[in-house]
C-alpha positions as CSV (number, residue, x, y, z in Angstrom):
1,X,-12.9,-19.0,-33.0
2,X,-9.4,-20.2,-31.1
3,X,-10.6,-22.3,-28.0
4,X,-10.3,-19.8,-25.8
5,X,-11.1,-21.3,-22.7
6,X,-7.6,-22.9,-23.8
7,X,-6.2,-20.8,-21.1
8,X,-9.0,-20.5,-18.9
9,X,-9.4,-17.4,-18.6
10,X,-13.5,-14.7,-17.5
11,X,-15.5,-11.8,-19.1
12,X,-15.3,-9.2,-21.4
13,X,-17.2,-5.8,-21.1
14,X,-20.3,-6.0,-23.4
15,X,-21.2,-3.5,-26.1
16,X,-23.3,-1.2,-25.9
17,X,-25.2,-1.1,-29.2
18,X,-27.1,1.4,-30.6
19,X,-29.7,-1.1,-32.2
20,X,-32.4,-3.1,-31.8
21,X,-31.1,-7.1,-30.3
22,X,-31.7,-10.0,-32.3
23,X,-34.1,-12.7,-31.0
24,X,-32.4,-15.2,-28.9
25,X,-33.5,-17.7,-31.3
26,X,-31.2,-16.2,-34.0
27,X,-28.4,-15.5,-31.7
28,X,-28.6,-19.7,-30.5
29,X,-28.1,-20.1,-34.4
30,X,-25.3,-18.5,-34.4
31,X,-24.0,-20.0,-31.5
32,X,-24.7,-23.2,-32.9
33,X,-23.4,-22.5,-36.2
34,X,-20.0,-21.6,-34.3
35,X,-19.4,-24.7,-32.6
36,X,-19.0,-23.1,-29.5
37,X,-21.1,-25.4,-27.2
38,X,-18.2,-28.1,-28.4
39,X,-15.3,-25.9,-27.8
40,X,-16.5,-25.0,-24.1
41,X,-17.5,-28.6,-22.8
42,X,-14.0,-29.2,-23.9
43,X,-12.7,-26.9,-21.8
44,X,-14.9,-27.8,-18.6
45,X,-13.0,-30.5,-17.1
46,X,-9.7,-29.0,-16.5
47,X,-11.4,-26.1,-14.3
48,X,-11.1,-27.8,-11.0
49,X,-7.6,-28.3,-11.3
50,X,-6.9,-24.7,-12.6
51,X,-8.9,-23.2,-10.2
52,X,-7.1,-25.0,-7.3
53,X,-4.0,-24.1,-9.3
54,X,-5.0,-20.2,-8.8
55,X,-5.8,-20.3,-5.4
56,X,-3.0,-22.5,-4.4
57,X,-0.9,-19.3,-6.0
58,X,-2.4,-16.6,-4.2
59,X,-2.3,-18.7,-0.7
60,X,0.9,-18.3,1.4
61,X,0.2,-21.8,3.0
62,X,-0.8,-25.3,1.1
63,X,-4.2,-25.6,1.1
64,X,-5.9,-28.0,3.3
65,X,-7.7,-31.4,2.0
66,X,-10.7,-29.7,3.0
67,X,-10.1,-27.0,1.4
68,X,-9.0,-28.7,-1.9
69,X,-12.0,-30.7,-2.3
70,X,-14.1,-27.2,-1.6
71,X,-12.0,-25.7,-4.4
72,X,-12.6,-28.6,-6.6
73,X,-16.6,-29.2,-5.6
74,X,-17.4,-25.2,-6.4
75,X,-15.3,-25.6,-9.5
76,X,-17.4,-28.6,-11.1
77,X,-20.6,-27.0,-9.9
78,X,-19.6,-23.5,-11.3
79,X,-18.2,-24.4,-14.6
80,X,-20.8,-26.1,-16.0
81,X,-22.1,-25.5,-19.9
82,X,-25.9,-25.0,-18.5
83,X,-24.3,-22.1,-16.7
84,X,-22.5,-20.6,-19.7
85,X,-24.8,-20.1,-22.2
86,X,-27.8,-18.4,-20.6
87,X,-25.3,-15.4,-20.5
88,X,-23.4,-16.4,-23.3
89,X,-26.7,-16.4,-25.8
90,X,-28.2,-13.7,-24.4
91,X,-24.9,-11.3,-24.7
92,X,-25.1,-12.4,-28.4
93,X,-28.0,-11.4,-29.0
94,X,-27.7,-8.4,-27.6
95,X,-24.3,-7.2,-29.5
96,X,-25.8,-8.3,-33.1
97,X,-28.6,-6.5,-34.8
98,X,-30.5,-8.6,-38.0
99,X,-28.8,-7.6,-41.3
100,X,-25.6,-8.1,-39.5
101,X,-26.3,-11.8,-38.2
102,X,-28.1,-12.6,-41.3
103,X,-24.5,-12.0,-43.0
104,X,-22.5,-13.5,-39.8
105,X,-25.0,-16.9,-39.9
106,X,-24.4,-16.9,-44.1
107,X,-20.4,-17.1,-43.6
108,X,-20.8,-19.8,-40.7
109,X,-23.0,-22.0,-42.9
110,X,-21.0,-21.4,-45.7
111,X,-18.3,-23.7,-47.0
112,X,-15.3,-22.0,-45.4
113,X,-17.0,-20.9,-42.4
114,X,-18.0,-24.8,-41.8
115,X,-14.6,-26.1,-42.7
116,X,-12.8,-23.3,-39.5
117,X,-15.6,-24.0,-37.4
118,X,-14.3,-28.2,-37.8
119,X,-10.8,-26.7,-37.6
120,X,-11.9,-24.9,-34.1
121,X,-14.0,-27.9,-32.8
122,X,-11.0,-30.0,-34.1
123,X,-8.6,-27.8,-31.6
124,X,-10.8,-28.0,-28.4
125,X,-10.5,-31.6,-28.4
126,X,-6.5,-32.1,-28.4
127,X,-5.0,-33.1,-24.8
128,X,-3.2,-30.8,-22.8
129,X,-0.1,-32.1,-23.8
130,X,-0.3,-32.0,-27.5
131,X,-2.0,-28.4,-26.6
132,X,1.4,-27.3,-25.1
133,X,3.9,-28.7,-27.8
134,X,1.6,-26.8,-30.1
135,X,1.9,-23.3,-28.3
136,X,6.1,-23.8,-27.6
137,X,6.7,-24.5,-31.3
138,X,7.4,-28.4,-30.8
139,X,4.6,-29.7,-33.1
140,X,3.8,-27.2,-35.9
141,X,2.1,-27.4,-39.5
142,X,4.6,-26.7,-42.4
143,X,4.3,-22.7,-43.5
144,X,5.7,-19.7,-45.9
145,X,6.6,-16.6,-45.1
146,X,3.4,-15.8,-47.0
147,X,1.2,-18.1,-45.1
148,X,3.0,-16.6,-41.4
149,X,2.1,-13.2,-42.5
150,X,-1.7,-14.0,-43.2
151,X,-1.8,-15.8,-39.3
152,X,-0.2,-12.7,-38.1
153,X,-2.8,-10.6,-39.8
154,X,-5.7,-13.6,-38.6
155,X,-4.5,-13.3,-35.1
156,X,-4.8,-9.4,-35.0
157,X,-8.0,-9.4,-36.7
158,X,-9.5,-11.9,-34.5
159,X,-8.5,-10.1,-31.5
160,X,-7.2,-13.7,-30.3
161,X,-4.6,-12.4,-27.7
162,X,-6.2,-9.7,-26.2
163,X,-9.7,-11.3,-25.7
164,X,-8.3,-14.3,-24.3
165,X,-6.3,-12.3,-22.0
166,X,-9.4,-10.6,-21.0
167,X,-11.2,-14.2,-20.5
168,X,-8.3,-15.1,-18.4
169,X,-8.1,-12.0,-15.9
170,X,-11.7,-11.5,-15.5
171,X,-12.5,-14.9,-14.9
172,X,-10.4,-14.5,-11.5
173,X,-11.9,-11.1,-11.0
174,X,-15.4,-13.3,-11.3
175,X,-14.1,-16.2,-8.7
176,X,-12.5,-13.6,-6.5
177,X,-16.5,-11.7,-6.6
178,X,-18.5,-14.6,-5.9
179,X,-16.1,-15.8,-3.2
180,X,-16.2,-12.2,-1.6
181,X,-19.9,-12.6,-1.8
182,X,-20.0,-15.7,-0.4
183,X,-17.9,-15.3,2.9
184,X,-19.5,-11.7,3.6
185,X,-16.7,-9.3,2.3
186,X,-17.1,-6.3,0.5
187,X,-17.2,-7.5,-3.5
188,X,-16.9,-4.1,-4.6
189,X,-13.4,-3.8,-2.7
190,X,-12.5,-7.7,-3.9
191,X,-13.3,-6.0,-7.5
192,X,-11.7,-3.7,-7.3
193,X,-8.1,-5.1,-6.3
194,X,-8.5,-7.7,-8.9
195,X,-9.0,-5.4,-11.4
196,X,-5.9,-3.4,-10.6
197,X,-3.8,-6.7,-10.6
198,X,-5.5,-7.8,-13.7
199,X,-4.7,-4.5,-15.4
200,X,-0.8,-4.7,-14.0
201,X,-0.4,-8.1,-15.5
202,X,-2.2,-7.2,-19.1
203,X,0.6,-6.1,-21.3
204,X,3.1,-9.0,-20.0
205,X,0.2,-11.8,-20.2
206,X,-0.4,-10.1,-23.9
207,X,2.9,-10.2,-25.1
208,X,3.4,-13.9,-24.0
209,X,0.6,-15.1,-25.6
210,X,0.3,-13.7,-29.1
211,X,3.3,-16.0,-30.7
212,X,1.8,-19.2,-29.1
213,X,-1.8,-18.2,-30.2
214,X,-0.7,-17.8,-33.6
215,X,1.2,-21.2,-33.7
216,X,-2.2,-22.4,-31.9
217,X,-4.2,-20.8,-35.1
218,X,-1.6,-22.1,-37.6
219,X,-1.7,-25.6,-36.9
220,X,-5.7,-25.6,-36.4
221,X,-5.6,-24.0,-39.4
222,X,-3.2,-26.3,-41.5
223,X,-5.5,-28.1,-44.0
224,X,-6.6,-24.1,-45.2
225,X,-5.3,-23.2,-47.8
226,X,-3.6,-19.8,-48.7
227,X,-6.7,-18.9,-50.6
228,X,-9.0,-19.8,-47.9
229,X,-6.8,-17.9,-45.5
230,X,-7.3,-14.6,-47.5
231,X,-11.3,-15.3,-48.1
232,X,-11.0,-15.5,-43.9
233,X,-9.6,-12.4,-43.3
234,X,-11.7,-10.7,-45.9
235,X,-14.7,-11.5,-44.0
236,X,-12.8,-11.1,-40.2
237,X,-11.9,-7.2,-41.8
238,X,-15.6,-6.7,-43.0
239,X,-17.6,-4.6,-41.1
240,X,-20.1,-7.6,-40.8
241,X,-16.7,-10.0,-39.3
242,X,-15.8,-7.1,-37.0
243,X,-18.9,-6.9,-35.3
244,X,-18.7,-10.7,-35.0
245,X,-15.4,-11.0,-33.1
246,X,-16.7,-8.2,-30.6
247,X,-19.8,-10.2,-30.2
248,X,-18.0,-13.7,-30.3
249,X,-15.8,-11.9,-27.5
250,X,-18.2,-10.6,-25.3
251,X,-20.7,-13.3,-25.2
252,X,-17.7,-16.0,-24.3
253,X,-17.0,-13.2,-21.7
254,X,-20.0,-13.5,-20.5
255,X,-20.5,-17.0,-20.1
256,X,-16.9,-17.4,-18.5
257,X,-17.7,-14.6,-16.0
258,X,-21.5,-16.3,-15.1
259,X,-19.8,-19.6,-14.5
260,X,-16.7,-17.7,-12.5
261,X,-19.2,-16.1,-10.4
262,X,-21.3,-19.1,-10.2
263,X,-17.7,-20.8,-8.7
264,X,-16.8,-18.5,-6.5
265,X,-20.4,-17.9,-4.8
266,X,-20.1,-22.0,-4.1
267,X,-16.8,-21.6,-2.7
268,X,-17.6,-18.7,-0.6
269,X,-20.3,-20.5,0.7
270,X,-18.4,-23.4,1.6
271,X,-15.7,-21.9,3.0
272,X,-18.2,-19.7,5.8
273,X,-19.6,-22.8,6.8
274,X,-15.7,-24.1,7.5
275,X,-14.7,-21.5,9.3
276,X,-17.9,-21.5,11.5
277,X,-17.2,-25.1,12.0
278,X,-13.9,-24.3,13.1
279,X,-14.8,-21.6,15.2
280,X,-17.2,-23.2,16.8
281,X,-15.4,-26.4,18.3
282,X,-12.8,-24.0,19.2
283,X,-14.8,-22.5,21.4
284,X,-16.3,-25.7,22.4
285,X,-12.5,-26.6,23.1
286,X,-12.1,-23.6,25.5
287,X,-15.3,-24.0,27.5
288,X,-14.1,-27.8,28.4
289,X,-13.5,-28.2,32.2
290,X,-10.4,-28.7,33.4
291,X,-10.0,-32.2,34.4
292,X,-9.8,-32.9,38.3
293,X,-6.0,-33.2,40.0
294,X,-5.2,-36.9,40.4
295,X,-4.2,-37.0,44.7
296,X,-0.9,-37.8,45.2
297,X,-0.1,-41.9,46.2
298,X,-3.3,-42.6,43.7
C-alpha cells in the first residue's frame, strides 16, 4: 500500500503457509489489482544514486569514477521491474491460499479498494522533493483529532513502519550478498554481519519513520473520507486484510531482495575484473627494466 520503495529499502522473510498456493495467475491479479507494478517503476530510477549513496557511506575513502559508474551500471541493471516481479508474484502466490484471495481481489476491485490503490499509485509519482516536505510535516492535508487517530491505527495495521524498515535493511543485506558473491568472499560471513548491523539499527530506523509514514499515508490519503477510512481498517483488521499485508509485505520483500541480489552480483563482478586489472599492470609496472645510466659528458 505506502510506496515503500519510498525509502528504498530489501526483503522480508516469507511465510510459511500451511496451505495449498494460489496459481500464479491469481496472485498476478492481485498484483495487478494493487498497482504495484506502478508504484515500483516509480521507484526504479533513484536506485543508482542511493546505492552509490550507501556505499559511498560505508567507504572510508571517496569512491573512484570508476568505481561510481560500476556502482551506478550494477544499480540500473539490478533494479529493474523484469527482475522484481518473478519473485515478487511468485512469493504471492505462495503466502495466499483461494478463499482468501478471492476476498483480497473483491476489496481491490471494489470501489474503496480502487479509489486507495489511485491514492497509492498517486503517491509513487510525487518528486523527491514534494516526497520530503510531506514526510517533515511542511506539506500536509487538513485533519481531526479523529481522522489522526484512524492513520495511527492505518499505519499500525498496515505494518507500514516496520515492513519498510525490513525493505530498507535487507535490501543492503541483499547488495552486500551478491557483491560478496561476486568478488569471491564468503556470503554467509557478509550475511551475517549485515544482519547484525541491520538488527542494531532496527528500533532507531523504526522509531524515525512511523510519524513521517503516517503524514506520508495522511496526505495520500486526503480525498478519503472518515467513513472510508473506518471501512479501510475494517478490512486491514479482518483476517482476510491481515493475511494481505503479510503477503503484500513479503512478496515486495522478495522482489527488493531479487533485484538487491541481482545488484550486488553485477557489482561484484565488476569490481573482480578492476582489481585484476589493477593488479595486473602493477605487476606489469614492477617487471619493467630499469632504464640504462646515461654516461657522464653525454
Amino acid at each position: 500500500m505506502i510506496r515503500l520503495a519510498l525509502l528504498l529499502l530489501s526483503s522480508v522473510a516469507g511465510l510459511s503457509p500451511a496451505f495449498a498456493a494460489v496459481e500464479m495467475d491469481t496472485a498476478a491479479q492481485i498484483y495487478e489489482a494493487a498497482g504495484v507494478r506502478e508504484q515500483v517503476r516509480a521507484s526504479l530510477g533513484a536506485m543508482p544514486g542511493r546505492i552509490r549513496d550507501m556505499f559511498q557511506a560505508e567507504s572510508k575513502t571517496t569512491l573512484t569514477p570508476p568505481q561510481v559508474k560500476a556502482i551506478t551500471d550494477a544499480a540500473e541493471r539490478g533494479f529493474r521491474i523484469d527482475v522484481f516481479e518473478p519473485a515478487a508474484i511468485s512469493t504471492l502466490a505462495g503466502n495466499l491460499e483461494g478463499p482468501t484471495a478471492k476476498k483480497i481481489l473483491g476489496f481491490l476491485q471494489s470501489d474503496l479498494g480502487t479509489r486507495m490503490v489511485a491514492a497509492d499509485k498517486a503517491l509513487a509519482m510525487l518528486d523527491e522533493p514534494t516526497i520530503d516536505k510531506i514526510m517533515s510535516g511542511q506539506l500536509k492535508a487538513p485533519s481531526t483529532p479523529k481522522r489522526d487517530q484512524l492513520f495511527d491505527k492505518l499505519e499500525s495495521a498496515a505494518r507500514s513502519t516496520e515492513s519498510t524498515v525490513q525493505i530498507f535493511t535487507s535490501m543492503g543485506r541483499a547488495v552486500a550478498i551478491g557483491t560478496a558473491i561476486g568478488t569471491g568472499q564468503d556470503p554467509i560471513a557478509v550475511d551475517e554481519r549485515a544482519r547484525k548491523a541491520g538488527e542494531a539499527n532496527r528500533k532507531e530506523l523504526q522509531d524515525n519513520m512511523r510519524d513521517p509514514l503516517r503524514r506520508y499515508m495522511a496526505y495520500g490519503y486526503r480525498d478519503l473520507t472518515d467513513a472510508d477510512l473506518k471501512n479501510l481498517l475494517s478490512f486491514l483488521e479482518s483476517k482476510f486484510g491481515v493475511r494481505y499485508v503479510s503477503a503484500y509485505t513479503a512478496a515486495m520483500g522478495a522482489g527488493f531482495d531479487a533485484m538487491g541480489k541481482r545488484c550486488g552480483e553485477q557489482l561484484g563482478g565488476t569490481l573482480r575484473e578492476m582489481a585484476q586489472a589493477q593488479a595486473q599492470n602493477q605487476n606489469q609496472n614492477q617487471n619493467q627494466p630499469e632504464p640504462a645510466p646515461v654516461p657522464a659528458g653525454k
